[in-house]
N, C-alpha and C positions, 0 to 999 in steps of 0.2 A: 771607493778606494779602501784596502785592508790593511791595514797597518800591524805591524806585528811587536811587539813590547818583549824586551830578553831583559830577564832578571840573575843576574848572579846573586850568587853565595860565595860565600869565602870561608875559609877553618883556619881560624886562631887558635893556637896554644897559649893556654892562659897559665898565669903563675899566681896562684895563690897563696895567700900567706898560712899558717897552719891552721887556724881557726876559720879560715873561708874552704880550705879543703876539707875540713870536717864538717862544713853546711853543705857541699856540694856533695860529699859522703850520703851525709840524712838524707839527700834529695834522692839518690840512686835507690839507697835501702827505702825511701818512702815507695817508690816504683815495683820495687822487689816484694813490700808488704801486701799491696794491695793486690798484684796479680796472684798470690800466695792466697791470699784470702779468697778471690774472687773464682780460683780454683780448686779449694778444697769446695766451697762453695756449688760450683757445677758437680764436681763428685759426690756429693751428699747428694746430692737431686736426682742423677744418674741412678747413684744406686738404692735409694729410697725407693721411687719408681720401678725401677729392675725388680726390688723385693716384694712390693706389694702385687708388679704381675706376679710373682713363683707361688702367690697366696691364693690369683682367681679372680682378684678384682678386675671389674673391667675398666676400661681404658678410661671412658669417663670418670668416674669416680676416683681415679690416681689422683696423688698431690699434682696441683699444676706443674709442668715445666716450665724451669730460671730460663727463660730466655737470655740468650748468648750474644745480644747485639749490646755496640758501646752503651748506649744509652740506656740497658737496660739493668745494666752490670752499673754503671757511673748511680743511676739511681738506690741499687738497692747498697750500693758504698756508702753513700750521703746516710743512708740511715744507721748502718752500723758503724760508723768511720769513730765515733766518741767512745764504743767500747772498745774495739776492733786496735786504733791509734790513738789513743788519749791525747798524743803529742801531734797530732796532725794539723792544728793549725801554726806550727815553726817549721812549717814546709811551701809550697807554693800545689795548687791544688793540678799545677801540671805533669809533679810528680806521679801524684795517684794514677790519675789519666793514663799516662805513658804504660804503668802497670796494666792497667784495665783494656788500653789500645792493644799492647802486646799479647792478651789472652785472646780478646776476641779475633783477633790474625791469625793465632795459632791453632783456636777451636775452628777456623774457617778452613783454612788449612786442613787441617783436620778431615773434619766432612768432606770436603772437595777431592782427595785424595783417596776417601771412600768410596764415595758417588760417580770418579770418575772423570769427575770435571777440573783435575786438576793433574797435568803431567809430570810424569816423572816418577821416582821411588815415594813408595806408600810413604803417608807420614804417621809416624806414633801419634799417639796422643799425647796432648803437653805434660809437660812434669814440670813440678815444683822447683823453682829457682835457689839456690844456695849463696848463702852470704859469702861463700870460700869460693866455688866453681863455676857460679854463673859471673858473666861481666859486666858488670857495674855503670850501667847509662843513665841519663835521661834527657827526655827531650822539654825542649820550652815553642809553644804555637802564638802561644797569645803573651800579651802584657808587653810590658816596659822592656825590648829588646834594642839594643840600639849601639854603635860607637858611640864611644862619650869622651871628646879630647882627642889626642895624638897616642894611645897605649892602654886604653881602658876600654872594657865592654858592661855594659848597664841589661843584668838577666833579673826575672822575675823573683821575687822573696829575697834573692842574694844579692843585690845591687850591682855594688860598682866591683868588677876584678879587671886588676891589668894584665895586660898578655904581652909575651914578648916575641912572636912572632907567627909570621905568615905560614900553615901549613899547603896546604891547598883550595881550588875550590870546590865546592861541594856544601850544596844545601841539604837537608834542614838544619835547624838549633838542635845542636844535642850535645852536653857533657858526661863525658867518660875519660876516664883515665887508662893511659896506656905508657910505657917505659919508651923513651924519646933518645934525642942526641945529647939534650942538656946535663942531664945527671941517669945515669941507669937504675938507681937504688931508690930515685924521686919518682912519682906517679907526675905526669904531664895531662893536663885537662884541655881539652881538647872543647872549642866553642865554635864550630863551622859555620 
């Protein structure tokens, strides 16, 4: 006998007070840094490599290629994250992640779109995110995610925020701010 298990999700808009929307701020801009990094990163590699073919060297002897999987990008973060973010440990490390998830989707992208194996209109290649014009997410996978009470959500690094209502459902965790019903001129955080 197969039994089959349905998991809902839900999206709260959360109300945070003005110094928890400034943690939830740092958390987005932690996201933003890291795919930043981890993309100038792939460019330097790219075009090191590029240069030293236009020189004659052969293949072998190139700088290795950054490998573009999560975990290889989350690794070479860990080493540089102390120069890189001085401030990165008053973030939650799912921040990073989300950053680092987001480039290797779009470097996959990427290639797939070249190769063929993926439909649809070519994809550029990623570009650098903007603190002004890119939109301001992040997601949380792991830790301390929870209702907490009758009007409160318990998120990783940031604790406890209350929210004032039901948006939809729709899984995963992820806060971003978007202009809502409650005030137009207030950013609404959004915790699905």
């Amino acid at each position: 006998m197969h039994v089959m298990q349905v998991v809902q999700a839900y999206r709260y808009a959360l109300d945070p007070t003005p110094g928890q929307a400034r943690a939830l701020a740092a958390h987005c801009g932690a996201a933003r840094v890291a795919f930043n990094w981890a993309l100038a990163a792939v460019k330097a590699n790219l075009g090191q490599r590029a240069a030293e073919r236009s020189y004659g060297i052969p293949d072998a002897l190139l700088t290795p290629a950054l490998p573009w999987s999560m975990y290889a990008l989350r690794k070479a973060w860990n080493q540089v994250k102390d120069d890189v973010a001085p401030w990165w440990r008053e973030c939650s490390k799912e921040a990073f992640a989300t950053g680092l998830e987001r480039l290797t989707a779009a470097l996959k992208n990427w290639r797939d779109s070249r190769t063929g194996k993926r439909q649809g209109r070519r994809m550029e290649f990623p570009t650098f995110r903007s603190k002004h014009k890119s939109a301001a997410s992040v997601r949380f996978t792991t830790g301390a995610i929870r209702l907490d009470g009758p009007r409160q959500v318990v998120l990783p690094r940031l604790g406890r925020r209350r929210w004032w209502g039901w948006i939809s459902a729709s899984p995963p965790w992820r806060s971003s701010p978007t202009t809502g019903p409650r005030s137009p001129t207030r950013a609404i955080w959004q915790a699905p």
